[in-house]
MARDOLO-474320 format. One record per residue (C-alpha): chain; y, z, x. Coordinates in nm, 4 decimals, padded with zeros to 6 digits. Layout:
BEGIN
c = A | y = Y | z = Z | x = X
...
END
This chain:
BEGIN
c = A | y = -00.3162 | z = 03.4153 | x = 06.8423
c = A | y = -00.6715 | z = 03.3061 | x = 06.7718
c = A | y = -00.6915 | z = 03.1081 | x = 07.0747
c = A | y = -00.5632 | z = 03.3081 | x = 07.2558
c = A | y = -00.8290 | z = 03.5711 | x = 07.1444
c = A | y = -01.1064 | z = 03.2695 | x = 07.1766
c = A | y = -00.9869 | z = 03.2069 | x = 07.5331
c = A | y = -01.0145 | z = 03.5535 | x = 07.6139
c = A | y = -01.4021 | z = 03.6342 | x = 07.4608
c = A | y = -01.4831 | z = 03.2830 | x = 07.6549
c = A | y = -01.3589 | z = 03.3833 | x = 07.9858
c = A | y = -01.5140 | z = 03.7702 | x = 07.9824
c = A | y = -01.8396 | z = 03.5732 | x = 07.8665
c = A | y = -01.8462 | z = 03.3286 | x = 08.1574
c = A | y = -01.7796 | z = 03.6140 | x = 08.3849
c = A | y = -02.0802 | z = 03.7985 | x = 08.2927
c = A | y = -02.3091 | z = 03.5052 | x = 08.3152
c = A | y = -02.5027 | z = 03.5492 | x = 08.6310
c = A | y = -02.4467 | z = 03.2952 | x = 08.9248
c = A | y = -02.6959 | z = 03.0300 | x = 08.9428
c = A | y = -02.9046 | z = 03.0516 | x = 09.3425
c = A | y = -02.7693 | z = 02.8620 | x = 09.6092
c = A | y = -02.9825 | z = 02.5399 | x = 09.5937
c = A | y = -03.0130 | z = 02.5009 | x = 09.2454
c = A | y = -02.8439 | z = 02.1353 | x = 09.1201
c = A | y = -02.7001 | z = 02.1132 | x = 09.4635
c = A | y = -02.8110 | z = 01.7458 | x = 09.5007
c = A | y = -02.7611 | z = 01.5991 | x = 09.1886
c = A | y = -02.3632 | z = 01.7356 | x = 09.2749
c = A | y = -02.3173 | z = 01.5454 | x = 09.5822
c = A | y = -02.0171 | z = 01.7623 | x = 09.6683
c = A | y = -02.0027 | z = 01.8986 | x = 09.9884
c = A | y = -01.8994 | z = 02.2983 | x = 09.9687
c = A | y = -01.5533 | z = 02.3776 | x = 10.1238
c = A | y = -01.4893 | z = 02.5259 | x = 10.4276
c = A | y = -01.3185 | z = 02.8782 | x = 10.4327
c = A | y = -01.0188 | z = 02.7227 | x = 10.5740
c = A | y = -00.9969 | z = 02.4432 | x = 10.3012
c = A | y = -01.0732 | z = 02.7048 | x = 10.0636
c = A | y = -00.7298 | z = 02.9391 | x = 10.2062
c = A | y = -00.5819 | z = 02.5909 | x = 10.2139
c = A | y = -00.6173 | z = 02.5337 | x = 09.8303
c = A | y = -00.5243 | z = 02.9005 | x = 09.7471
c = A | y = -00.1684 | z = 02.8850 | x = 09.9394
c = A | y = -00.0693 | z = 02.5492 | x = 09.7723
c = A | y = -00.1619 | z = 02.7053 | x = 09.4275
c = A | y = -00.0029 | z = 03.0379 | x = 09.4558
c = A | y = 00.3360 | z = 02.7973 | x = 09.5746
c = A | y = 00.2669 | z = 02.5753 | x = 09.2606
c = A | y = 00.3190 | z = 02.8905 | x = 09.0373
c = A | y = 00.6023 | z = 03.0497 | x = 09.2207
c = A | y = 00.7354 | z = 02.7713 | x = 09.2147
c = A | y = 00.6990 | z = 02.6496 | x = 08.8643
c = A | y = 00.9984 | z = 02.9021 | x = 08.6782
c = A | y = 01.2316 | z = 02.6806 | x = 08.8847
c = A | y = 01.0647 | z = 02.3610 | x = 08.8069
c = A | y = 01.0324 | z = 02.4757 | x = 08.4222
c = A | y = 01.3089 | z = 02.7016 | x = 08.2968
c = A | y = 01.2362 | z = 02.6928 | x = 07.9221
c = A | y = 00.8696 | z = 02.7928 | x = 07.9167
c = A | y = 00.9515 | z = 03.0975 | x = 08.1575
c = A | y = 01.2193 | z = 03.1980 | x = 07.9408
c = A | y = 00.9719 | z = 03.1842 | x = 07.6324
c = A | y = 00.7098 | z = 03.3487 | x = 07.7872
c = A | y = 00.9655 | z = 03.6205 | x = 07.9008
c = A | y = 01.0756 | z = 03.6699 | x = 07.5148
c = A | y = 00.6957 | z = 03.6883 | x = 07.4641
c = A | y = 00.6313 | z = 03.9349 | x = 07.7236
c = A | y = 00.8952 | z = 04.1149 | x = 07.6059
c = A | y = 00.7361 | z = 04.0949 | x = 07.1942
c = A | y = 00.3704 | z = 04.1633 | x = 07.3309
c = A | y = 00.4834 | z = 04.4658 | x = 07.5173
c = A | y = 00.6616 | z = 04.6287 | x = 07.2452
c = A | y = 00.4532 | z = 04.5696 | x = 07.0005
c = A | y = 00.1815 | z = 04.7334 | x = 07.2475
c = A | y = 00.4195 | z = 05.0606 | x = 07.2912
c = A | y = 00.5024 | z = 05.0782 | x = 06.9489
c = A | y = 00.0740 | z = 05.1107 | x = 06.8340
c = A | y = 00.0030 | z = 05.3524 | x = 07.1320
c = A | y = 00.3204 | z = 05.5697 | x = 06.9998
c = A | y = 00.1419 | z = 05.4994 | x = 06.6341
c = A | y = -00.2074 | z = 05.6261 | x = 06.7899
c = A | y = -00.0991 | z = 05.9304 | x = 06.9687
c = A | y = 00.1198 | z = 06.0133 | x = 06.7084
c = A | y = -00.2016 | z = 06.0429 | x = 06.4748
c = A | y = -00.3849 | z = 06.1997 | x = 06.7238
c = A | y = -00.0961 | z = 06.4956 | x = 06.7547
c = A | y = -00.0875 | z = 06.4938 | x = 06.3664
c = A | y = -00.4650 | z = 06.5786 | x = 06.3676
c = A | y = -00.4833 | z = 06.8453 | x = 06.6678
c = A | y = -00.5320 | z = 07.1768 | x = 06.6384
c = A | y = -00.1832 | z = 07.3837 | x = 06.7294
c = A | y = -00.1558 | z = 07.5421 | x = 06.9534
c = A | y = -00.2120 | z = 07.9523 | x = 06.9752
c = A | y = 00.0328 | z = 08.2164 | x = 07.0602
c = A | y = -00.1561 | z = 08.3709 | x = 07.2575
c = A | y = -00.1854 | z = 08.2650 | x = 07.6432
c = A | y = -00.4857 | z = 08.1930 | x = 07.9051
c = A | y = -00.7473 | z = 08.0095 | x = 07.9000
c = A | y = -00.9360 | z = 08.1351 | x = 07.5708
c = A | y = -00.6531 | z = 08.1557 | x = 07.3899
c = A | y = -00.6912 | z = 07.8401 | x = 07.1368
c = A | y = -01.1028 | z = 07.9840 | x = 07.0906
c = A | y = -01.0839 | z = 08.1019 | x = 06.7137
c = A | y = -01.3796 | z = 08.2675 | x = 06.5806
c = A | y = -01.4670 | z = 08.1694 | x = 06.1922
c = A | y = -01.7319 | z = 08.3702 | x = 05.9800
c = A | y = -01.8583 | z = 08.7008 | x = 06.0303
c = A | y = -01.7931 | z = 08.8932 | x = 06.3304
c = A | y = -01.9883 | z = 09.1727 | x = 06.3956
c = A | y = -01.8364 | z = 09.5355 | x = 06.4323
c = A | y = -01.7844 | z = 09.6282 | x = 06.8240
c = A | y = -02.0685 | z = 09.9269 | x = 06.9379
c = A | y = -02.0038 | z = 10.2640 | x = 06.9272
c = A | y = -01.9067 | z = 10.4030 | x = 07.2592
c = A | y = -02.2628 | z = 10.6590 | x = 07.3047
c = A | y = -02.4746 | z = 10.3066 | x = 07.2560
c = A | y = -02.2673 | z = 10.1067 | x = 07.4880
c = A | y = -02.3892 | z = 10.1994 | x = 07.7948
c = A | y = -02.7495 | z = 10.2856 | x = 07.6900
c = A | y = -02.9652 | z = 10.1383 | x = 07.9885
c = A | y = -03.0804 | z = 10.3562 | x = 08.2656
c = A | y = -03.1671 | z = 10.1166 | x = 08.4679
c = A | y = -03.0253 | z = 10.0440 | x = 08.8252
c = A | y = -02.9912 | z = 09.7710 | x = 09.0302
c = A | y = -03.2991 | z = 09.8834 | x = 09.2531
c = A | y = -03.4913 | z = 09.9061 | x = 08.9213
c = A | y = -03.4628 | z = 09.5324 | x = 08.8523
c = A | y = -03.4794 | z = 09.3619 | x = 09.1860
c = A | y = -03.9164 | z = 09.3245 | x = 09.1818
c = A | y = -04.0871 | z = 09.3971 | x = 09.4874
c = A | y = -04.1769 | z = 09.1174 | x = 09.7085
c = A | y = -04.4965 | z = 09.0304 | x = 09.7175
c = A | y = -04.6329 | z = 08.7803 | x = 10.0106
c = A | y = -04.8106 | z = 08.4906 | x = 09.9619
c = A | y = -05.2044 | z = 08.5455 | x = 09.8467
c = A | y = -05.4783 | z = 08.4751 | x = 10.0649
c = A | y = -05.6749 | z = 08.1301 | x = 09.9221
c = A | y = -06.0150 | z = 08.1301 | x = 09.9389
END
């Protein structure tokens, strides 16, 4: 499994390196770049290689099939281990229903106002819209 994980951390790291500009080393290569067509070329005859290669080599698709089969498991069986936790840990549910229902209030809650202060402001809605004022001469 190490190299595996080795192979893994070396491939993410040569992804992130950046790309080098297009004439740098270019003549001490000496290869000519390929053409887009020998490029497609190349990509056809390896995608045929691989589907091609369970009939060519039954035992190592079998064996990675048995793997597949282990790795994916094994991955089910930790994410039913993780949410399990995490359901262990949540809060329950409440009985009540809507959206605020789960909200609990802990500590001190104040007393609800008597009815006479409830409604204790005299003020309308013309009272607190402020008069418009234009803009001020400079000068």
């Amino acid at each position: 499994m190490r190299i595996f994980r080795t192979l893994i951390l070396l491939t993410g790291a040569g992804l992130l390196l950046p790309s080098p500009p297009e004439g740098w080393r270019a003549a001490e290569q000496g290869a000519p770049e390929p053409s887009t067509l020998e490029l497609l070329t190349s990509a056809g005859a390896a995608a045929s290689d691989a589907a091609s290669f369970c009939s060519r080599q039954p035992e190592v698709c079998s064996v990675a099939g048995y793997l597949t089969e282990k790795l994916t498991a094994k991955a089910l069986y930790s994410a039913s281990l993780v949410w399990g936790w995490a359901e262990r840990d949540a809060p329950q549910p409440a009985e009540a229903s809507g959206p605020f229902a789960a909200i609990s209030v802990a500590g001190d809650v104040p007393d609800a106002l008597p009815a006479e202060q409830a409604g204790q402001s005299t003020l309308g809605l013309d009272d607190l819209i402020p008069e418009w004022r234009g803009p001020q001469k400079g000068g």
